[in-house]
C-alpha atoms as an extended CHARMM CRD file, in Angstrom:
* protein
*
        49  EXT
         1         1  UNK       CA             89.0870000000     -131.4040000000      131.5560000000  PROA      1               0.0000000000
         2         2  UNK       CA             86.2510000000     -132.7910000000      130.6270000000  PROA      2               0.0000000000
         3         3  UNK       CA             86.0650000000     -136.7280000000      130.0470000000  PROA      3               0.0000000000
         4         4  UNK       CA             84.8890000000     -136.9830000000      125.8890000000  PROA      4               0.0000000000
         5         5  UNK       CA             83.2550000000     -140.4590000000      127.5150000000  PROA      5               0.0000000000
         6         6  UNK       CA             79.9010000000     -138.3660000000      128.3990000000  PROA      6               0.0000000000
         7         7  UNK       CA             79.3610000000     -138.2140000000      124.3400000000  PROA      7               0.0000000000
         8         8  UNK       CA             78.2990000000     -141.6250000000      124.7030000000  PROA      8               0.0000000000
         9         9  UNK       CA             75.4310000000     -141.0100000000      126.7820000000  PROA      9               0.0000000000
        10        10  UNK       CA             72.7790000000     -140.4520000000      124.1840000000  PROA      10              0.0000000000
        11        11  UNK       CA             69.8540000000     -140.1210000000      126.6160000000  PROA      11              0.0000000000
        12        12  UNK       CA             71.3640000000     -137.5430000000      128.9730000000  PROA      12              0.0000000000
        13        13  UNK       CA             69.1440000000     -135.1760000000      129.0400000000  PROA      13              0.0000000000
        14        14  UNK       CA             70.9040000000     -132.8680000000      132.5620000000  PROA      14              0.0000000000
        15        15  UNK       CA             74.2620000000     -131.9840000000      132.6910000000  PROA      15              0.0000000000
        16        16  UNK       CA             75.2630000000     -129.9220000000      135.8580000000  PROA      16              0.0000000000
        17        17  UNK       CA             79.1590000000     -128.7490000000      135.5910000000  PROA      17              0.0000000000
        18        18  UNK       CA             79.0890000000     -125.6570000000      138.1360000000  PROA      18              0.0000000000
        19        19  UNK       CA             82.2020000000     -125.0520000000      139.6770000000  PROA      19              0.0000000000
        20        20  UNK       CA             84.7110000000     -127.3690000000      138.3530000000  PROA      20              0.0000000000
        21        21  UNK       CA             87.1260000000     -124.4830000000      136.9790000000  PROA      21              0.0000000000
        22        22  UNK       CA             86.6980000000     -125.5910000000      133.1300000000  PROA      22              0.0000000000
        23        23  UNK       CA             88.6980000000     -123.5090000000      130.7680000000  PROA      23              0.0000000000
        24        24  UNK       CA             87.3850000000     -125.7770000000      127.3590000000  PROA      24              0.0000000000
        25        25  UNK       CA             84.4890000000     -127.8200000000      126.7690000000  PROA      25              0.0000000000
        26        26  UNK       CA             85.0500000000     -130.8610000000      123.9490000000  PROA      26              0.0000000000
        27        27  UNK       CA             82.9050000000     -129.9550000000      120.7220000000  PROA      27              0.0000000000
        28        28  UNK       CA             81.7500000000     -133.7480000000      121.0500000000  PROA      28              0.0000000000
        29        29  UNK       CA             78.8420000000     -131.9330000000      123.4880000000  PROA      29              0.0000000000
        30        30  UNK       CA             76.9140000000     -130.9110000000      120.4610000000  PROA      30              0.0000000000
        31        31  UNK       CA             76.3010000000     -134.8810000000      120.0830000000  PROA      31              0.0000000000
        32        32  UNK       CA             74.0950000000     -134.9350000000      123.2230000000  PROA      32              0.0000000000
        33        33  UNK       CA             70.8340000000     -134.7620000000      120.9420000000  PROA      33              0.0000000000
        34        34  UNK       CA             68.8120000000     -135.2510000000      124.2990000000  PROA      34              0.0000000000
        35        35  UNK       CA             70.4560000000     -132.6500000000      126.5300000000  PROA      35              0.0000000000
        36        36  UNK       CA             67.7290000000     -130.1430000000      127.5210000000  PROA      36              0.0000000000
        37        37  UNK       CA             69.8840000000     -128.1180000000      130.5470000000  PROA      37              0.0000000000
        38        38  UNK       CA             73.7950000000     -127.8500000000      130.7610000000  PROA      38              0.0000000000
        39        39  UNK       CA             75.2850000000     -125.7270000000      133.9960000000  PROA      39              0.0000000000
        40        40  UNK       CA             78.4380000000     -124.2660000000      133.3880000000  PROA      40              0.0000000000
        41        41  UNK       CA             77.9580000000     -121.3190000000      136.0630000000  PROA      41              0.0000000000
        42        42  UNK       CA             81.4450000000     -120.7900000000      137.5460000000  PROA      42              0.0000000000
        43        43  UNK       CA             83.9920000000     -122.1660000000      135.4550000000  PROA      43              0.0000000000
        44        44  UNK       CA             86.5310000000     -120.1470000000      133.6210000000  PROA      44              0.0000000000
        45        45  UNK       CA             85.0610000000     -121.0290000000      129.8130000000  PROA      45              0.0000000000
        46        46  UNK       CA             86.2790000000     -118.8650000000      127.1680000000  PROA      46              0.0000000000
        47        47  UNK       CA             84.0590000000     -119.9550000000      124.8680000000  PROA      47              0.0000000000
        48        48  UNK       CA             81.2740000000     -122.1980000000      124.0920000000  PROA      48              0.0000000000
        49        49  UNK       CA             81.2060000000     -124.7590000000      120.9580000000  PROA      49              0.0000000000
């Protein structure tokens, strides 16, 4: 699971999550306004929000 806390980082601008077997990703991620590159390559996602 992944913690909601990284919302509240409004100047991240990578986010590497490769291989951490995430099923879900919160819907709070859409509140990164500064987030230029997210890595989800081998997780088990379902979907994206």
């Amino acid at each position: 699971v992944l913690p909601v806390e990284l919302t509240r980082l409004p100047l991240l601008q990578k986010l590497y999550l490769d291989n951490n077997k995430l099923s879900l990703l919160p819907s709070e991620l859409g509140e990164l306004k500064s987030l230029k590159e997210l890595r989800l390559d081998y997780n088990m996602l379902i979907s994206v929000p």
